[in-house]
CHARMM internal coordinates of N, CA and C (Angstrom, degrees):
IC EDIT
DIST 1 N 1 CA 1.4469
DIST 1 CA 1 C 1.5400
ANGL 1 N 1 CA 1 C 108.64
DIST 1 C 2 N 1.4709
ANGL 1 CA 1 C 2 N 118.87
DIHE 1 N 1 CA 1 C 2 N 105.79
DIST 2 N 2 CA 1.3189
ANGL 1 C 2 N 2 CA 110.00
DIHE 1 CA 1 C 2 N 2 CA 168.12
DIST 2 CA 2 C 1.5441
ANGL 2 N 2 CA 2 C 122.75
DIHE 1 C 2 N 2 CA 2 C -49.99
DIST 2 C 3 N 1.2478
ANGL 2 CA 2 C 3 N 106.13
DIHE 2 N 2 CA 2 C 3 N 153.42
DIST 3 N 3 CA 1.3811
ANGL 2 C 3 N 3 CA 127.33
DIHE 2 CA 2 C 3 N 3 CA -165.82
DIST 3 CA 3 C 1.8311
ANGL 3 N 3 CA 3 C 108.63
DIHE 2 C 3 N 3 CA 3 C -86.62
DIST 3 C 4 N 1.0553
ANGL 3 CA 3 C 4 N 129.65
DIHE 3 N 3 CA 3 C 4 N 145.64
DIST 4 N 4 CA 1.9034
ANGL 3 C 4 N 4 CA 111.38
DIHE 3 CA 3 C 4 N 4 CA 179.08
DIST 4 CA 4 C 2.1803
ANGL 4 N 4 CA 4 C 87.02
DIHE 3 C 4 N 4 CA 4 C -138.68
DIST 4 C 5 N 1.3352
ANGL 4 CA 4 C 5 N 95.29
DIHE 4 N 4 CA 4 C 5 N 144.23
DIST 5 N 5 CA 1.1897
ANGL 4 C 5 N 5 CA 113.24
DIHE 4 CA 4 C 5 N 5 CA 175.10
DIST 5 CA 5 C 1.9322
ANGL 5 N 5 CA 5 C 114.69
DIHE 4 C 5 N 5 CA 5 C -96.67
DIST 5 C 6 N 1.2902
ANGL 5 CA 5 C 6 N 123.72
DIHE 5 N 5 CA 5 C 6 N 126.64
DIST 6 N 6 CA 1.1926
ANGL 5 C 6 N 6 CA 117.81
DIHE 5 CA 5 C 6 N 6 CA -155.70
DIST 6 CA 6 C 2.0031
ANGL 6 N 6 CA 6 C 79.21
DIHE 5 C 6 N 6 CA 6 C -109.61
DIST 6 C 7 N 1.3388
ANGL 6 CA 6 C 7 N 113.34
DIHE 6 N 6 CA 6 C 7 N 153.65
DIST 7 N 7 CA 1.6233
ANGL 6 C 7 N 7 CA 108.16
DIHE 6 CA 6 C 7 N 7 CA 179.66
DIST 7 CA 7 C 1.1263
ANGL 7 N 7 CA 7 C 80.59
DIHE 6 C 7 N 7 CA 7 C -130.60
DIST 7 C 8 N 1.7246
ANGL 7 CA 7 C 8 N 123.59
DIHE 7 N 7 CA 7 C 8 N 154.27
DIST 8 N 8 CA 1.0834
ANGL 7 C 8 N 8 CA 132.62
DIHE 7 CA 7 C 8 N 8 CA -154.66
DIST 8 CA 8 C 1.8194
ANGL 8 N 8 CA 8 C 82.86
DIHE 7 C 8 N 8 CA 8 C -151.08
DIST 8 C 9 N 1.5239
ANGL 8 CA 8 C 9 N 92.00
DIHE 8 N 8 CA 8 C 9 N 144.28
DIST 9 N 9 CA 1.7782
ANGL 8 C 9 N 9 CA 101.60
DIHE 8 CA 8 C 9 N 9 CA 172.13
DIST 9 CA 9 C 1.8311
ANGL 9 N 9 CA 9 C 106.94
DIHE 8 C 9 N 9 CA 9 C -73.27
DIST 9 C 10 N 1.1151
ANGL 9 CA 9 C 10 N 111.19
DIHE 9 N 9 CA 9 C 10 N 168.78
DIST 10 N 10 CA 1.5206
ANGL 9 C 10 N 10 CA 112.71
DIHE 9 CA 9 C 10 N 10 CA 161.27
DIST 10 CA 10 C 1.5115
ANGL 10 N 10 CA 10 C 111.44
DIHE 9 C 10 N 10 CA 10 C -84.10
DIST 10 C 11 N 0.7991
ANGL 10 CA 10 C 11 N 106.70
DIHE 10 N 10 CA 10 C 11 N 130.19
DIST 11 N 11 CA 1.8631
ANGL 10 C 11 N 11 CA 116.89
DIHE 10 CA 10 C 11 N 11 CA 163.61
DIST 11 CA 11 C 1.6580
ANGL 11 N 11 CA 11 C 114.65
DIHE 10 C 11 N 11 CA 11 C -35.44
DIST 11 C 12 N 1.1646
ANGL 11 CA 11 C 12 N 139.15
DIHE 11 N 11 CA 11 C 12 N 108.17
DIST 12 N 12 CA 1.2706
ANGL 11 C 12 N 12 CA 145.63
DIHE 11 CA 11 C 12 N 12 CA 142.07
DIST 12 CA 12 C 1.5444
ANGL 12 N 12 CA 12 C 126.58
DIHE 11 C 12 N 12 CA 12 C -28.66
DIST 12 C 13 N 1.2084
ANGL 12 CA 12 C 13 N 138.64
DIHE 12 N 12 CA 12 C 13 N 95.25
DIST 13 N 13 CA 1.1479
ANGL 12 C 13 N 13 CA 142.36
DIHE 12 CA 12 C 13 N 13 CA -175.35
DIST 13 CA 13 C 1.6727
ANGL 13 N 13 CA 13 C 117.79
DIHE 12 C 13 N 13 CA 13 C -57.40
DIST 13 C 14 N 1.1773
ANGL 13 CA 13 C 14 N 117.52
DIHE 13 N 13 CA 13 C 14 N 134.37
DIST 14 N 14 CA 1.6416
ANGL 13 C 14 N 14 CA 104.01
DIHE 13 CA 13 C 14 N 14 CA -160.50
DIST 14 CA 14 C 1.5186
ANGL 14 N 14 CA 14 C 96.51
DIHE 13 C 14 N 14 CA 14 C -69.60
DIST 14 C 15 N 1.5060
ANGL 14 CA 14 C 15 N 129.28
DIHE 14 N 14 CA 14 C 15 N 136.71
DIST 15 N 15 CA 1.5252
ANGL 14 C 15 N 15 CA 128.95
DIHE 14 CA 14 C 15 N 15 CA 175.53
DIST 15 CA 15 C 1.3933
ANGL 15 N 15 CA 15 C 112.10
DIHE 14 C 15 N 15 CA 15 C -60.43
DIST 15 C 16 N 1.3845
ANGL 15 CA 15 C 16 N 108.85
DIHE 15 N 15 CA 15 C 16 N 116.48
DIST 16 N 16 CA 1.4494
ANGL 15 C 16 N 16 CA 118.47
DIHE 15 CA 15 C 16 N 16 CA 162.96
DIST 16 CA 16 C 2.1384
ANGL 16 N 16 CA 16 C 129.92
DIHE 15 C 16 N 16 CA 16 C -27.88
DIST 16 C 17 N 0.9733
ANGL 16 CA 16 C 17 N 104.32
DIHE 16 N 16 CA 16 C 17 N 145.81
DIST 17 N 17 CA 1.5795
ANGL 16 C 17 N 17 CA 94.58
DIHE 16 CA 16 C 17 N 17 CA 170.82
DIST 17 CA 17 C 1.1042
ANGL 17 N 17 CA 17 C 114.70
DIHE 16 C 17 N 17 CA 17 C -76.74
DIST 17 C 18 N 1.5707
ANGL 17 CA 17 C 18 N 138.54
DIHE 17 N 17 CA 17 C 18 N -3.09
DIST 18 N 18 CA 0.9690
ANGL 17 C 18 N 18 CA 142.39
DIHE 17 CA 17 C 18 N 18 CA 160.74
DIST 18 CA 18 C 1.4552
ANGL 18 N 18 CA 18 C 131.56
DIHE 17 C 18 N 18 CA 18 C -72.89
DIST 18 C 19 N 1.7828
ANGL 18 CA 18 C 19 N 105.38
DIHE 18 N 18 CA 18 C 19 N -44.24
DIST 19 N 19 CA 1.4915
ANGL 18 C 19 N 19 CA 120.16
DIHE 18 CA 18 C 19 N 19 CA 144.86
DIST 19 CA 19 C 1.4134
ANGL 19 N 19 CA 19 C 122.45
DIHE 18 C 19 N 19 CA 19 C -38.58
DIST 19 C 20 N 1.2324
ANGL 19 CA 19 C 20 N 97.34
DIHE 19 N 19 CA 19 C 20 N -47.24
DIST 20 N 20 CA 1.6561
ANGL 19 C 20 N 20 CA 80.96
DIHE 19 CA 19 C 20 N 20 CA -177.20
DIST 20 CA 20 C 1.0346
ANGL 20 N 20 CA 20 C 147.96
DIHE 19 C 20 N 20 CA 20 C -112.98
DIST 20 C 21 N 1.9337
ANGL 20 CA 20 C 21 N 97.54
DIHE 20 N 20 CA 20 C 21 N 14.70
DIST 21 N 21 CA 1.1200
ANGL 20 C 21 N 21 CA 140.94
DIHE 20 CA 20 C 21 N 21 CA 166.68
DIST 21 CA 21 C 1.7770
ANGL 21 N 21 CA 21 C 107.11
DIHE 20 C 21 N 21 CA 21 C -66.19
DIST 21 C 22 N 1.1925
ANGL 21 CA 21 C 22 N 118.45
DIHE 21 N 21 CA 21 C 22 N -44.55
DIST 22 N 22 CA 1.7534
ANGL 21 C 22 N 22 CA 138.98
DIHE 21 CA 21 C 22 N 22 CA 145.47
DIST 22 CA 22 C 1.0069
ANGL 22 N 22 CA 22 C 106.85
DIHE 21 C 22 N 22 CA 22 C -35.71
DIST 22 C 23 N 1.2383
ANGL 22 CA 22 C 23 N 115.78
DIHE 22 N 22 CA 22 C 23 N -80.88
DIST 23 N 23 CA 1.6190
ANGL 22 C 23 N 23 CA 112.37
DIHE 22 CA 22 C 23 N 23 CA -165.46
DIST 23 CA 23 C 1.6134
ANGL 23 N 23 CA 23 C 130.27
DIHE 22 C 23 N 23 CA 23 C -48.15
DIST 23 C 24 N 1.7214
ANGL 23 CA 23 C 24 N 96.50
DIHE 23 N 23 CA 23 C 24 N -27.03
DIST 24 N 24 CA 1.2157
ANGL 23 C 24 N 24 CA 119.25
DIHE 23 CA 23 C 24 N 24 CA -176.77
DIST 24 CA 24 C 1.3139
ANGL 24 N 24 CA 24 C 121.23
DIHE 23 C 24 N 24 CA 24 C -90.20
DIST 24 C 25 N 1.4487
ANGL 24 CA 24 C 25 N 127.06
DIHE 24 N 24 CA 24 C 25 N -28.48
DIST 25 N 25 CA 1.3682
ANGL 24 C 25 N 25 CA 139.80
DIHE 24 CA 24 C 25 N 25 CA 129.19
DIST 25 CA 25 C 1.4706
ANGL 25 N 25 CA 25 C 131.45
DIHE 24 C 25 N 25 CA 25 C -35.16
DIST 25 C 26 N 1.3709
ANGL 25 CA 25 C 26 N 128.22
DIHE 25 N 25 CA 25 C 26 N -39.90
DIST 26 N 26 CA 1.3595
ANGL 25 C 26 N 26 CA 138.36
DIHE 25 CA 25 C 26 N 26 CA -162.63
DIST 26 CA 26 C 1.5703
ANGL 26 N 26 CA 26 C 91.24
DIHE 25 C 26 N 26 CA 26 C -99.15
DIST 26 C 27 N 1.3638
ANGL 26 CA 26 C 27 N 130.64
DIHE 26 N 26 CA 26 C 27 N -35.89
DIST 27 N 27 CA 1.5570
ANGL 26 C 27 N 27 CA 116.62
DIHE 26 CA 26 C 27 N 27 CA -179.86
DIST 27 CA 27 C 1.5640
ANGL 27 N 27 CA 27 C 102.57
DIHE 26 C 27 N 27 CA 27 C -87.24
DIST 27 C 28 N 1.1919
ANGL 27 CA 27 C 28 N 134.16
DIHE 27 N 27 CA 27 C 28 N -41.06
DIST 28 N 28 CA 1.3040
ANGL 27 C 28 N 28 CA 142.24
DIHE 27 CA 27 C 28 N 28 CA 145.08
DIST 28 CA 28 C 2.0873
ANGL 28 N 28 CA 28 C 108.26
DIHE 27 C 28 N 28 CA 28 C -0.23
DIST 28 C 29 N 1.1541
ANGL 28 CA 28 C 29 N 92.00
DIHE 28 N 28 CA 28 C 29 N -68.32
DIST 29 N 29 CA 1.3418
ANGL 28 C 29 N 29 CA 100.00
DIHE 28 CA 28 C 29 N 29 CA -164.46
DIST 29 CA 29 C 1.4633
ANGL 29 N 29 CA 29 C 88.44
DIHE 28 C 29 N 29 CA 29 C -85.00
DIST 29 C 30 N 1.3256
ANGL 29 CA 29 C 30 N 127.35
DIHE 29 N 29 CA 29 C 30 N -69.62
DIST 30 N 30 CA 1.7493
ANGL 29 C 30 N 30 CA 113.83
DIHE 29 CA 29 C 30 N 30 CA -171.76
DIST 30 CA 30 C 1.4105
ANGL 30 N 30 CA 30 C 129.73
DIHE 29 C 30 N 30 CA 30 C -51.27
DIST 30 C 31 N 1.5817
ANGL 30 CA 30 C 31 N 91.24
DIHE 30 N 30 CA 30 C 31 N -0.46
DIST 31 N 31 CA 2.3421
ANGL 30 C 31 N 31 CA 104.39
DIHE 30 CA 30 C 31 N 31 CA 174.44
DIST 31 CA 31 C 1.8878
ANGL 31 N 31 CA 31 C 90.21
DIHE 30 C 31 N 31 CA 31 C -94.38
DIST 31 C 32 N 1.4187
ANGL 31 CA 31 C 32 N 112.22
DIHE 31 N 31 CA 31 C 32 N -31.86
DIST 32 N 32 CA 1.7647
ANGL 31 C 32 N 32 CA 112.04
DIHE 31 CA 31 C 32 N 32 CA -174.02
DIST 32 CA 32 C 1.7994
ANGL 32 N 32 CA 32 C 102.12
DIHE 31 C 32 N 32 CA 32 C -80.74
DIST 32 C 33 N 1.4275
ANGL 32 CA 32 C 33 N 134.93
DIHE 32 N 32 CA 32 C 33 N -13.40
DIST 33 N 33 CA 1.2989
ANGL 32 C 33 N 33 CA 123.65
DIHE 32 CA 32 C 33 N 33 CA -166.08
DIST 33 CA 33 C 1.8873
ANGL 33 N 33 CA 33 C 80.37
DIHE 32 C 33 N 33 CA 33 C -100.84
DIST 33 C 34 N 1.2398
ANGL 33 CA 33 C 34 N 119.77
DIHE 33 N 33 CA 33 C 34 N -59.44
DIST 34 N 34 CA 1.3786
ANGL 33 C 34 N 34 CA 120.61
DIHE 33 CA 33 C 34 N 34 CA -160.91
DIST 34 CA 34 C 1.4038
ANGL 34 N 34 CA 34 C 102.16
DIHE 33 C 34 N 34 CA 34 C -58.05
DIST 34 C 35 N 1.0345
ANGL 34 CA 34 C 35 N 124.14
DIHE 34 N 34 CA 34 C 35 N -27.27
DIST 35 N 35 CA 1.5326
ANGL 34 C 35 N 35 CA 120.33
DIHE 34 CA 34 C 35 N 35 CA 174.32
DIST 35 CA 35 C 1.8817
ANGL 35 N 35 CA 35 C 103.07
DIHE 34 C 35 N 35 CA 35 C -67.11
DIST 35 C 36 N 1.6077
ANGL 35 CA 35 C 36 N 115.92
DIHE 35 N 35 CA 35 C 36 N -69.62
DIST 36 N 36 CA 0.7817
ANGL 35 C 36 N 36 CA 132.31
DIHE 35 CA 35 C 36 N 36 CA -153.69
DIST 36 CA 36 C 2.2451
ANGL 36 N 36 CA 36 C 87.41
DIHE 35 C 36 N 36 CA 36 C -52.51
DIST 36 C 37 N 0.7275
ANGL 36 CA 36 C 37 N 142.16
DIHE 36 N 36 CA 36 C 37 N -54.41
DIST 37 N 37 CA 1.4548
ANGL 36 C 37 N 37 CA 168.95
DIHE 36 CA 36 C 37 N 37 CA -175.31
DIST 37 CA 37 C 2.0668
ANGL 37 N 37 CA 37 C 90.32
DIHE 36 C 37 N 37 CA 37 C -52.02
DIST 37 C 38 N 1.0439
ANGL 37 CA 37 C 38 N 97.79
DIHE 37 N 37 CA 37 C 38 N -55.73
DIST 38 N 38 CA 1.8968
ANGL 37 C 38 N 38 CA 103.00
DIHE 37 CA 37 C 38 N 38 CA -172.22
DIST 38 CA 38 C 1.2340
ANGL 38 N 38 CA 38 C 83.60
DIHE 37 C 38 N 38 CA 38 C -53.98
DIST 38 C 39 N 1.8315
ANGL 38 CA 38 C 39 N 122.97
DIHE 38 N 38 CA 38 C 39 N -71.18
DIST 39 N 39 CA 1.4971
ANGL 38 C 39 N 39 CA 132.20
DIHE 38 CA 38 C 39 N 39 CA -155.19
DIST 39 CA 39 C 1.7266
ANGL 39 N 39 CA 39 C 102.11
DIHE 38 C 39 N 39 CA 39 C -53.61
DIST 39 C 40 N 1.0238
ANGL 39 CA 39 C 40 N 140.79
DIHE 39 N 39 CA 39 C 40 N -4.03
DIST 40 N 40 CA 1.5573
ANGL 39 C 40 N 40 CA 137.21
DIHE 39 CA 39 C 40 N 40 CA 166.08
DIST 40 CA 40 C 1.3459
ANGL 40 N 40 CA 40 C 115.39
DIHE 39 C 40 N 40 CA 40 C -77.91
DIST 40 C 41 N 1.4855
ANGL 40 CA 40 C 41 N 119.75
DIHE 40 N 40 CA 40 C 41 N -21.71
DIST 41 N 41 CA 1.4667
ANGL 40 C 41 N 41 CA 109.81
DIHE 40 CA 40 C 41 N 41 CA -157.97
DIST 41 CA 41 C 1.5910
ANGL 41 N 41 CA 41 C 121.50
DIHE 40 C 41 N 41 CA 41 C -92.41
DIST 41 C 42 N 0.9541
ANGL 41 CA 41 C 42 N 135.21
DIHE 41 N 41 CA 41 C 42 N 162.75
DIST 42 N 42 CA 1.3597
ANGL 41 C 42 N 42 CA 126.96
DIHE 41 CA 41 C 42 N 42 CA -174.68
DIST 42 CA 42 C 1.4770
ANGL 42 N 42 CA 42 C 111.12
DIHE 41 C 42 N 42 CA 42 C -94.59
DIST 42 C 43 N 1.5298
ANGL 42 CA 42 C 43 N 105.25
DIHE 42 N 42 CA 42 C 43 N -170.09
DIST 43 N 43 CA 1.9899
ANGL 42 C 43 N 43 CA 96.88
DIHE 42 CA 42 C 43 N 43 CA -169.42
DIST 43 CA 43 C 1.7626
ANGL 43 N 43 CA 43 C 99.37
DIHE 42 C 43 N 43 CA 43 C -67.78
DIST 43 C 44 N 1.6451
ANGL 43 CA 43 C 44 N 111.24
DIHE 43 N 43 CA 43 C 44 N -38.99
DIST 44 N 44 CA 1.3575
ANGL 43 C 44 N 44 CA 132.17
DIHE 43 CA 43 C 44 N 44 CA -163.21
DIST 44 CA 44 C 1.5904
ANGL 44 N 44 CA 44 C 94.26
DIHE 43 C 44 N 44 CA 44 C -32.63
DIST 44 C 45 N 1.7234
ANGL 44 CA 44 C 45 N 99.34
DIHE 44 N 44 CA 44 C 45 N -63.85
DIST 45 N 45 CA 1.6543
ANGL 44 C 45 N 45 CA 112.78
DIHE 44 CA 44 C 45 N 45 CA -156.56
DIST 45 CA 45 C 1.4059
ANGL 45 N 45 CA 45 C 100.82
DIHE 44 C 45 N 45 CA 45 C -65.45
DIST 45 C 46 N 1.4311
ANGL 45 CA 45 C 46 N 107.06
DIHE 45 N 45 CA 45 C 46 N -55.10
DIST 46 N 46 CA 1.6385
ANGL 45 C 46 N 46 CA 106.23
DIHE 45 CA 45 C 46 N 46 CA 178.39
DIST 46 CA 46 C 1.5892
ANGL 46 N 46 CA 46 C 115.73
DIHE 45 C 46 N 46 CA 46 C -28.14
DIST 46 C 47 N 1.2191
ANGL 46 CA 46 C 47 N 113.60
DIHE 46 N 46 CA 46 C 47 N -62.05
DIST 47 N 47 CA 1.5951
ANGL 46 C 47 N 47 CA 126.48
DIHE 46 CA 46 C 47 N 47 CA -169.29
DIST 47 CA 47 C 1.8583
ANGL 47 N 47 CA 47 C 91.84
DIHE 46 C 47 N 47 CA 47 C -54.30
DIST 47 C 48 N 1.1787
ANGL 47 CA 47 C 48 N 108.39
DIHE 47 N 47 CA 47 C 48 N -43.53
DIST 48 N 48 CA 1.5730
ANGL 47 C 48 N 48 CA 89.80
DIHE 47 CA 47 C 48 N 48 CA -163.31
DIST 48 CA 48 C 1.5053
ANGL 48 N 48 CA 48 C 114.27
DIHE 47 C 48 N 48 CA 48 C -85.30
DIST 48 C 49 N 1.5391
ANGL 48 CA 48 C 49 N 113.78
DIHE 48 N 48 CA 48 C 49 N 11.99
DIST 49 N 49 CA 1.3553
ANGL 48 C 49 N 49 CA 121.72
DIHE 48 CA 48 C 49 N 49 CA -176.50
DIST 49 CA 49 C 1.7932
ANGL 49 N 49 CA 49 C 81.28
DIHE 48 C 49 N 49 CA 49 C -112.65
DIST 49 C 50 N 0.8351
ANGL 49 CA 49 C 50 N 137.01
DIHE 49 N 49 CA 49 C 50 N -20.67
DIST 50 N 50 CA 2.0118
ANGL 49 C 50 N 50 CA 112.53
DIHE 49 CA 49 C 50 N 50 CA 175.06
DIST 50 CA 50 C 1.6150
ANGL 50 N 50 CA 50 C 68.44
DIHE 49 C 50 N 50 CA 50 C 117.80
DIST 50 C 51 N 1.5405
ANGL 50 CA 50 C 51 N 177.62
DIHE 50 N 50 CA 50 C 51 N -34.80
DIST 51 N 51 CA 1.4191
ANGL 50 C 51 N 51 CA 136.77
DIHE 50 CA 50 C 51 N 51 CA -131.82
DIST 51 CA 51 C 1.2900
ANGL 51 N 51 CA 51 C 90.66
DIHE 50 C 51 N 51 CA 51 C -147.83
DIST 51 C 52 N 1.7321
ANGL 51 CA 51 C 52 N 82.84
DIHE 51 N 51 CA 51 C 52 N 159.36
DIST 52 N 52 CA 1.7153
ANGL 51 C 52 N 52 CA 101.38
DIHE 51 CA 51 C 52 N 52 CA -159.07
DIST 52 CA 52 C 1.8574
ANGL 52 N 52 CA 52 C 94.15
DIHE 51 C 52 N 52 CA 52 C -113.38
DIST 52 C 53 N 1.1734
ANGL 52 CA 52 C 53 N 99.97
DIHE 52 N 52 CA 52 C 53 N 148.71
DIST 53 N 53 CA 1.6178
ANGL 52 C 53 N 53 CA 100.97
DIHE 52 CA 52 C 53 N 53 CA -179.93
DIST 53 CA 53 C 1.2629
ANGL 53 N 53 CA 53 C 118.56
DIHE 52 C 53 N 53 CA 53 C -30.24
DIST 53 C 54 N 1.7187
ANGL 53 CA 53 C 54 N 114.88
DIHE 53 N 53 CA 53 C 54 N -73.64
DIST 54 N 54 CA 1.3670
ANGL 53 C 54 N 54 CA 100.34
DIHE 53 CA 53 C 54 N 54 CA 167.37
DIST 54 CA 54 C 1.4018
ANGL 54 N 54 CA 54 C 136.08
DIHE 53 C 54 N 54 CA 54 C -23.24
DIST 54 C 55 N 1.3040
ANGL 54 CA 54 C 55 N 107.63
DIHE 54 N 54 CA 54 C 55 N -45.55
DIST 55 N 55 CA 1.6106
ANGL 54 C 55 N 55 CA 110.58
DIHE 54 CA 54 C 55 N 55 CA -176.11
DIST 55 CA 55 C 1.6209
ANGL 55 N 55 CA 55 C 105.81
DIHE 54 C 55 N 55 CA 55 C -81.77
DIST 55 C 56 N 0.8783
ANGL 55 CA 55 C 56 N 116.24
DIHE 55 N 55 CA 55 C 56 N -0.26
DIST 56 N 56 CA 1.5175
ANGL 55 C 56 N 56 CA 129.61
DIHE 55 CA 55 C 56 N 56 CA -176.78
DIST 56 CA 56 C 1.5222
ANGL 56 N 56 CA 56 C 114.09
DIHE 55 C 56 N 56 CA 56 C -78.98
DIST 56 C 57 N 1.5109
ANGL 56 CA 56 C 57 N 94.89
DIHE 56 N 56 CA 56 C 57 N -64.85
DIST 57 N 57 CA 1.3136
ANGL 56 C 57 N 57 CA 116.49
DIHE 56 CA 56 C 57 N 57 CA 179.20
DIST 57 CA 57 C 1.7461
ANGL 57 N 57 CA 57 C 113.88
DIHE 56 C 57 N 57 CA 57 C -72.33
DIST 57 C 58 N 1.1575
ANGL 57 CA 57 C 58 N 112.59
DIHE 57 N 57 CA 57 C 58 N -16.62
DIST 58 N 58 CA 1.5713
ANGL 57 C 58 N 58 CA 123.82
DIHE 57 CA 57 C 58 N 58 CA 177.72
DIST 58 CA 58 C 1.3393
ANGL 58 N 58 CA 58 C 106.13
DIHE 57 C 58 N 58 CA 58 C -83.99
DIST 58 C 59 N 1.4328
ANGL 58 CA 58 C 59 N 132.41
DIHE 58 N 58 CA 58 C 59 N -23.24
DIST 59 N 59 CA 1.5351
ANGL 58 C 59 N 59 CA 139.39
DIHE 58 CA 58 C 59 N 59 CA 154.51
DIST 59 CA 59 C 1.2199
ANGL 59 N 59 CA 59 C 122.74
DIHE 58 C 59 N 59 CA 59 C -80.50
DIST 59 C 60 N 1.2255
ANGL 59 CA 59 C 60 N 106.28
DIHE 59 N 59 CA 59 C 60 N -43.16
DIST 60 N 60 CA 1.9543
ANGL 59 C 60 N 60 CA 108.16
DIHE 59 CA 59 C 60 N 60 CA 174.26
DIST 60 CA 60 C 1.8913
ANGL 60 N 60 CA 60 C 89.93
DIHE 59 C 60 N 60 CA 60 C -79.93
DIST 60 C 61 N 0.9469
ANGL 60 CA 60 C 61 N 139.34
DIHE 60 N 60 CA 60 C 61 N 64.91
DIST 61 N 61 CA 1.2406
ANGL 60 C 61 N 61 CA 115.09
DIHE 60 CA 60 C 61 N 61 CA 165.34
DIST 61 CA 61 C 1.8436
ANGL 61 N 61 CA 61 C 87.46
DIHE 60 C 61 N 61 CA 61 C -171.17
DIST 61 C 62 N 1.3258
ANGL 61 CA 61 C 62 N 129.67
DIHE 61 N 61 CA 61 C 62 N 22.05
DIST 62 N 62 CA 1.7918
ANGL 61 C 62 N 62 CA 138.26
DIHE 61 CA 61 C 62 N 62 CA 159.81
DIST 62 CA 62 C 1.5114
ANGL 62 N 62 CA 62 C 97.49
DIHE 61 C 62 N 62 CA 62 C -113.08
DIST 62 C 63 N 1.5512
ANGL 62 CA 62 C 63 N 81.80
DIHE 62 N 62 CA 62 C 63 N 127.10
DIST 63 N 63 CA 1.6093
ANGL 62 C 63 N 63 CA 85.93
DIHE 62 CA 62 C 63 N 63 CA 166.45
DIST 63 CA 63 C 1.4513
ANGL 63 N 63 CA 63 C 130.79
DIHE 62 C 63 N 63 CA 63 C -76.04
DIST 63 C 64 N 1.6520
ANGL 63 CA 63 C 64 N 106.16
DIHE 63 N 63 CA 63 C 64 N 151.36
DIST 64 N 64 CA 1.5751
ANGL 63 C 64 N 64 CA 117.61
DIHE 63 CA 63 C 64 N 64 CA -170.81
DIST 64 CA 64 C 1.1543
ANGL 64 N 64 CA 64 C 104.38
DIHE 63 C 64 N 64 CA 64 C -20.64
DIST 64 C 65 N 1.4303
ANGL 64 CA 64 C 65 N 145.30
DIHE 64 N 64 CA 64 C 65 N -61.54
DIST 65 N 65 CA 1.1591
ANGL 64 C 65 N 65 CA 146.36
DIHE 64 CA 64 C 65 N 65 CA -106.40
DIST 65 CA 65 C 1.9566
ANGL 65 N 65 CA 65 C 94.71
DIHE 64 C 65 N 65 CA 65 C -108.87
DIST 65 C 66 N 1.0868
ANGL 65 CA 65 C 66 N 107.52
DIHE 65 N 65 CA 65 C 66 N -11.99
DIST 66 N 66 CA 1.5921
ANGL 65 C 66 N 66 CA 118.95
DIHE 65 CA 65 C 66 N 66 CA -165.06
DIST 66 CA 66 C 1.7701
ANGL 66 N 66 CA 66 C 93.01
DIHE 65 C 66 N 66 CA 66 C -113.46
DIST 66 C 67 N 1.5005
ANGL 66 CA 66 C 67 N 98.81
DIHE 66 N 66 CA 66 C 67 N 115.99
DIST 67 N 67 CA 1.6092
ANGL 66 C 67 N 67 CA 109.25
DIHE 66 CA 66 C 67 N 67 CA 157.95
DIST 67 CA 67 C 1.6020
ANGL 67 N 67 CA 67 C 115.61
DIHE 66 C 67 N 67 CA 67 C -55.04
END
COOR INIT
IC SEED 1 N 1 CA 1 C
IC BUILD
């Protein structure tokens, strides 16, 4: 009876509270730069990104911490 080799992944370590205390910080700030970056643009750019001031200003105006 031939023999068959089964390959198995490695186990994933459960992420630390510290990890994801990081993770949660680093998108934190890159939702506060991309905002801060939207709030520069004019109506021109807006229109050519799909959003209209209002909707502009209704995103630049939630804080970092809120997707």
């Amino acid at each position: 009876m031939p023999q068959t080799h089964i390959q198995t992944l490695p186990l994933r370590a459960p992420r630390s509270i510290f990890s994801r205390l990081i993770t949660a910080l680093t998108a934190a700030n890159q939702r506060r730069a991309e905002r801060h970056r939207l709030a520069q643009l004019d109506a021109h750019m807006l229109r050519d990104i799909g959003l209209d001031p209002q909707e502009a200003r209704r995103e630049c105006s939630k804080p970092f911490w809120q997707p």
